[in-house]
C-alpha positions as CSV (number, residue, x, y, z in Angstrom):
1,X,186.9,116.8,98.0
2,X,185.0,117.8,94.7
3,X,183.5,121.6,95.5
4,X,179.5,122.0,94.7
5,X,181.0,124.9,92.4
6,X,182.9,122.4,90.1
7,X,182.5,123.2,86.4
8,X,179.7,119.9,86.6
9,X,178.0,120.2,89.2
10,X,178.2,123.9,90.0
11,X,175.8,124.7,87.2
12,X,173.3,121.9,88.0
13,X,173.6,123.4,91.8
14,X,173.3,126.7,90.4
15,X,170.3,125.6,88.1
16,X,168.5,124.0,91.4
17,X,168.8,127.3,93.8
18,X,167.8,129.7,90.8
19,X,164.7,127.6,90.2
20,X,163.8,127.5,93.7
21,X,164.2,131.0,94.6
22,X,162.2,131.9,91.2
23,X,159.3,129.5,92.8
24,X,159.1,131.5,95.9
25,X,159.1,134.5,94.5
26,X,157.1,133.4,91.4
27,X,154.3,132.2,94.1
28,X,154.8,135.0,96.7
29,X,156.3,133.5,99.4
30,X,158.8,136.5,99.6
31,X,156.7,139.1,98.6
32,X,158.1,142.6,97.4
33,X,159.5,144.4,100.4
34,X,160.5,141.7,102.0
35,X,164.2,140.2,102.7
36,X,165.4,137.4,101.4
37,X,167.6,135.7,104.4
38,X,171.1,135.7,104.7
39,X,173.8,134.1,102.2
40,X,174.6,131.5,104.7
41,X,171.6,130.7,105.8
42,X,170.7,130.2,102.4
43,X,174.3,128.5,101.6
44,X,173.1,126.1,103.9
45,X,169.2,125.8,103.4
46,X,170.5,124.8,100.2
47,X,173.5,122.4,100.7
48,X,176.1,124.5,98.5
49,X,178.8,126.9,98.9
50,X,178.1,130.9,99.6
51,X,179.5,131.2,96.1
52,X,176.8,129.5,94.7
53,X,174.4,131.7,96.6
54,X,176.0,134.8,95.4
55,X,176.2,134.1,91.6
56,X,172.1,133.2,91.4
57,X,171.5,136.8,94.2
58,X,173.5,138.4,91.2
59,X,171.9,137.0,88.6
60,X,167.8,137.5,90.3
61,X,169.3,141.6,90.8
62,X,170.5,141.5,87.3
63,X,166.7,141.1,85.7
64,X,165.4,143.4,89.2
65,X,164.1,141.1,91.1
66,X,165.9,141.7,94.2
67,X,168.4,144.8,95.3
68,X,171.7,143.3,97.4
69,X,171.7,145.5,101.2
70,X,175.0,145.6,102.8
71,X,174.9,144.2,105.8
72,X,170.8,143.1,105.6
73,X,170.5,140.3,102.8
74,X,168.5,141.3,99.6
75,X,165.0,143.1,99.4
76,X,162.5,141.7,97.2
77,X,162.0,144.3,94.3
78,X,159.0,142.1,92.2
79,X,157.8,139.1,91.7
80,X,158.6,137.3,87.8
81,X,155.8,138.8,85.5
82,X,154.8,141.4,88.1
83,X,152.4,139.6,90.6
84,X,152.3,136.2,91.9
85,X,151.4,133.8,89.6
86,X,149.5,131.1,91.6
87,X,147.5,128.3,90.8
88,X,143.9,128.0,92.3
89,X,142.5,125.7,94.2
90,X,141.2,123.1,92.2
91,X,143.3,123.4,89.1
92,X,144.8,120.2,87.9
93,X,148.8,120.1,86.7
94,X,151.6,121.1,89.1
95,X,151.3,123.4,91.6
96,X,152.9,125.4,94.6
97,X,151.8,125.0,98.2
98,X,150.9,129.0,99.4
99,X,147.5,129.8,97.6
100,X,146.0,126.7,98.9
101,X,147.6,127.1,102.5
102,X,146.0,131.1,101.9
103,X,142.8,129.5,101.1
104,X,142.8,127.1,104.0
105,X,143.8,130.0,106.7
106,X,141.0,131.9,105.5
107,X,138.5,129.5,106.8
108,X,137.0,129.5,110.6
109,X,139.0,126.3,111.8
110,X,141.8,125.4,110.0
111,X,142.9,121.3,109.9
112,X,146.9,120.7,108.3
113,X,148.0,117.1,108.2
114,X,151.1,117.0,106.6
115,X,154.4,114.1,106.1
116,X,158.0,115.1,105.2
117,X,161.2,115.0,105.8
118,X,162.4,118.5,107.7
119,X,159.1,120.5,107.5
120,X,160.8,123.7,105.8
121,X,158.5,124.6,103.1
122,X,155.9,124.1,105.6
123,X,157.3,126.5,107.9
124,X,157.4,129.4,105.9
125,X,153.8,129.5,104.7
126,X,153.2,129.3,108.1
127,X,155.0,132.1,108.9
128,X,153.7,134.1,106.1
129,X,150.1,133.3,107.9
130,X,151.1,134.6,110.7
131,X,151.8,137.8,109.6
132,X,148.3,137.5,108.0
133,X,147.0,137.1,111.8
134,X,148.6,139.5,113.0
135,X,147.9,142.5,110.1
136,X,144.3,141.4,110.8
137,X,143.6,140.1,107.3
138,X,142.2,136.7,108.3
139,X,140.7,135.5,111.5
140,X,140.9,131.7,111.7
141,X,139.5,130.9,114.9
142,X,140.6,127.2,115.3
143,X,144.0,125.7,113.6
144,X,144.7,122.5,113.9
145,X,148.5,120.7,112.5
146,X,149.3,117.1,112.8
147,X,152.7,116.9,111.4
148,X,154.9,113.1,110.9
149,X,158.3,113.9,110.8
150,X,161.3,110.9,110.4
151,X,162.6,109.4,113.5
152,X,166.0,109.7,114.7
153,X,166.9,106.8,116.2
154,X,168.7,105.4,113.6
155,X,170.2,106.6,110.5
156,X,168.1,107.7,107.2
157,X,168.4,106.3,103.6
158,X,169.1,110.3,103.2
159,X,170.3,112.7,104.0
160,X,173.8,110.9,104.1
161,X,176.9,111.1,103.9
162,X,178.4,108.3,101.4
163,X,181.1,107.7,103.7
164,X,179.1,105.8,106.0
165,X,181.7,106.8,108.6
166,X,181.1,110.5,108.5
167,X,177.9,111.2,110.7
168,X,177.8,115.4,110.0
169,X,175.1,115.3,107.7
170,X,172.8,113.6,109.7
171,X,173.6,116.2,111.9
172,X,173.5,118.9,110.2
173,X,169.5,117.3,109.3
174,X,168.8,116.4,112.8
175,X,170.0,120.0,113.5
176,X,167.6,121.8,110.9
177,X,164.6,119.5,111.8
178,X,164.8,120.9,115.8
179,X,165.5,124.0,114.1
180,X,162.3,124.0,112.5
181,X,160.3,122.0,115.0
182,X,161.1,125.0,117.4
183,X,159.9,127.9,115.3
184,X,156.6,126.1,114.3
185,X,156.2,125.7,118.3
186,X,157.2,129.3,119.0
187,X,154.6,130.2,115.8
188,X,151.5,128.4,117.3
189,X,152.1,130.3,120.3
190,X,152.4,133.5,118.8
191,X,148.9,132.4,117.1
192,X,147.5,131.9,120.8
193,X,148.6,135.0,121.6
194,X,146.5,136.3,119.0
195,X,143.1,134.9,120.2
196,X,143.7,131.9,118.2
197,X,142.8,128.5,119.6
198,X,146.1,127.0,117.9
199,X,147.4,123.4,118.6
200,X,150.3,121.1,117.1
201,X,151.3,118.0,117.2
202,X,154.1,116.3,116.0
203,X,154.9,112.5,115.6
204,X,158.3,110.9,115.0
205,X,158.2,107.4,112.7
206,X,160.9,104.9,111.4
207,X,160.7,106.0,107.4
208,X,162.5,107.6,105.1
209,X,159.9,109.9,103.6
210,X,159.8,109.4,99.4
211,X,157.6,112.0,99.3
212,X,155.8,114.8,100.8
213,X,152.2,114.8,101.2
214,X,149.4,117.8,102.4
215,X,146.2,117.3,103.4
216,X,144.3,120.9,103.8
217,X,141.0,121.0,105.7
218,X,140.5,117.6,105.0
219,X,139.7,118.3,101.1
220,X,143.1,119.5,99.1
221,X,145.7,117.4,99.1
222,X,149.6,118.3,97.3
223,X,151.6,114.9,96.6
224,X,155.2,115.3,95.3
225,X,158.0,113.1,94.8
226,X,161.5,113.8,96.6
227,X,164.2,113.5,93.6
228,X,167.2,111.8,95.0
229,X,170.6,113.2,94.1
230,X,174.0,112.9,94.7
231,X,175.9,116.4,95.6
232,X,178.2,118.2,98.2
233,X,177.1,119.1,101.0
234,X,179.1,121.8,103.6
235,X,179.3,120.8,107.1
236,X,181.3,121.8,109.6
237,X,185.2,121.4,109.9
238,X,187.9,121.1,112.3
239,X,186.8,124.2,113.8
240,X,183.4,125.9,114.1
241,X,184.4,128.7,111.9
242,X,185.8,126.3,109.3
243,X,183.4,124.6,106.4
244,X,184.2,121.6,104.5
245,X,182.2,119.8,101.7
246,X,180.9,116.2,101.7
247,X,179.8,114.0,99.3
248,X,176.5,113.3,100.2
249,X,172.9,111.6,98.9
250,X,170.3,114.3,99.6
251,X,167.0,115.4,98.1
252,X,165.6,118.1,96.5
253,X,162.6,119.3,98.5
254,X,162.2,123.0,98.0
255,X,161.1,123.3,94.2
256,X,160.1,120.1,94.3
257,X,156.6,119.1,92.1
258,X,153.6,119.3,93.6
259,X,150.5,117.9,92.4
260,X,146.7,119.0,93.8
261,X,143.9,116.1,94.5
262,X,140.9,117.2,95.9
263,X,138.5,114.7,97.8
264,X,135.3,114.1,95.8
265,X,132.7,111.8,98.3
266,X,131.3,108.8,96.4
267,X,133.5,108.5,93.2
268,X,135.6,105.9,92.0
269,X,137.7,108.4,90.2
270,X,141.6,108.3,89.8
271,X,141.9,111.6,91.8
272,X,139.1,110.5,94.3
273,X,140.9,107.3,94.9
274,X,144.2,108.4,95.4
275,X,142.9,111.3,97.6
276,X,141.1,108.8,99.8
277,X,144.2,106.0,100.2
278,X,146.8,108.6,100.8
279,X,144.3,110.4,103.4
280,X,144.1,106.8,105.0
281,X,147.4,106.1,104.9
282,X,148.2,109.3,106.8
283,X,145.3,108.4,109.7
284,X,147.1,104.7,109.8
285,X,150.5,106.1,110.2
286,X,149.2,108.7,112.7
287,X,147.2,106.4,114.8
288,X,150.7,103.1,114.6
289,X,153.4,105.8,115.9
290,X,151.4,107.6,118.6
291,X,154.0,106.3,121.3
292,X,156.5,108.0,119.5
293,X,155.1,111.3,119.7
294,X,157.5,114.6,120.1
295,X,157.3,116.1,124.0
């Protein structure tokens, strides 16, 4: 089995991880002080080997970015250029997910309708929110998510395995997605504890998602792509404790391009348009699959 650290595709693998990890720093996700989490949970967050992981930890506390902890991950020394550089809301071009989720929170109710395939990035703004709540620096009194998440019933276009025979990647996705489903459940109810009328819903639907889509108080949306791509993947082997590495078509969702479209009432607009038919197709989606809602 080719290794993710091959002389080909360990750099591009390499390339992917380093450019993600400089996004959530770059955009404050981990902010300084903070840890980064573990190599393996990264190793697997990310699909490639604990190698990997180590050479771009190395290479982020070479410029001091980050300082390595034994035995307690990496703290976050600075963010790249010294503060976090994020877009505003309303900005045109690409742009990354946390200042508009900020800027949503910081409103009295809060509405998040949002599509993908696992819900990670999702999850962590959320997260970082939380702490907001709970340091007392916003007070949203009403939050409202409405998340469509693939079904499970049958198998995706991707993640995969390209032996169609192997079924531990799906696994390992199905295994992630409850992962995540959990801790957003076990967030929202921290978030009641907290005085905050907090409700979620999540809906399961027969798609492959191409994309991921955001729809923020009903007037920001962030549309991006999923890039396809063909790389190892580690699962696990014979034994719990033992890893092996399959070839696999994934995408690439952390990192991924993001593009901002705000709604604008009564304007035939590109950006208006395409606000307004992605916002529909959301509420049509929504309303088809109800009977496949998540207990």
């Amino acid at each position: 089995m080719v290794s993710s650290d091959s002389t080909d595709s360990g750099g591009r693998e390499f390339t992917r991880v380093e450019t993600a990890l400089r996004e959530l720093l770059d955009n404050g996700t981990y902010q300084a002080g903070q840890l980064l989490p573990p190599q393996r949970e990264l190793a697997d967050e990310y699909g490639v080997s604990r190698h990997t992981i180590q050479r771009v930890l190395r290479k982020l506390a070479e410029e001091g970015l980050i300082e390595p902890r034994q035995g307690s991950g990496s703290k976050v020394l600075a963010n790249p250029g010294g503060a976090p550089a994020q877009r505003l809301p309303g900005r045109s071009g690409r742009v990354s997910l946390l200042p508009f989720v900020n800027h949503a929170f910081e409103q009295d109710e809060v509405s998040l309708d949002v599509f993908s395939l696992t819900s990670e990035t999702l999850l962590r703004h959320l997260q970082n929110q939380e702490e907001r709540v709970v340091a007392a620096e916003i007070a949203p009194r009403r939050v409202r998510l409405r998340m469509l998440l693939p079904w499970e019933d049958e198998p995706l276009a991707y993640p995969r395995a390209v032996d169609p025979g192997d079924g531990r990647v799906r696994e390992r996705w199905r295994a992630m997605v409850h992962s995540h489903i959990f801790q957003v459940e076990e967030l929202f109810e921290r978030m009641r504890g907290q005085g905050v009328d907090a409700v979620v819903e999540i809906r399961r639907f027969p798609m492959t998602p191409q994309f991921k889509l955001y729809v923020l108080n009903g007037t920001d949306m962030l549309f991006g792509p999923y890039e396809v791509v063909r790389r190892s993947i580690p699962v696990t082997g014979p034994t719990p404790d033992a890893t092996e590495t399959v070839d696999a078509v994934d995408v690439l969702g952390l990192g991924s391009t993001l593009t901002h479209h705000r709604r604008r009432e009564a304007e035939d607009s590109h950006d208006a348009l395409f606000f307004r038919s992605m916002n529909d197709w959301f509420e049509s989606q929504w309303e088809c699959w109800q009977d496949l809602a998540l207990h």
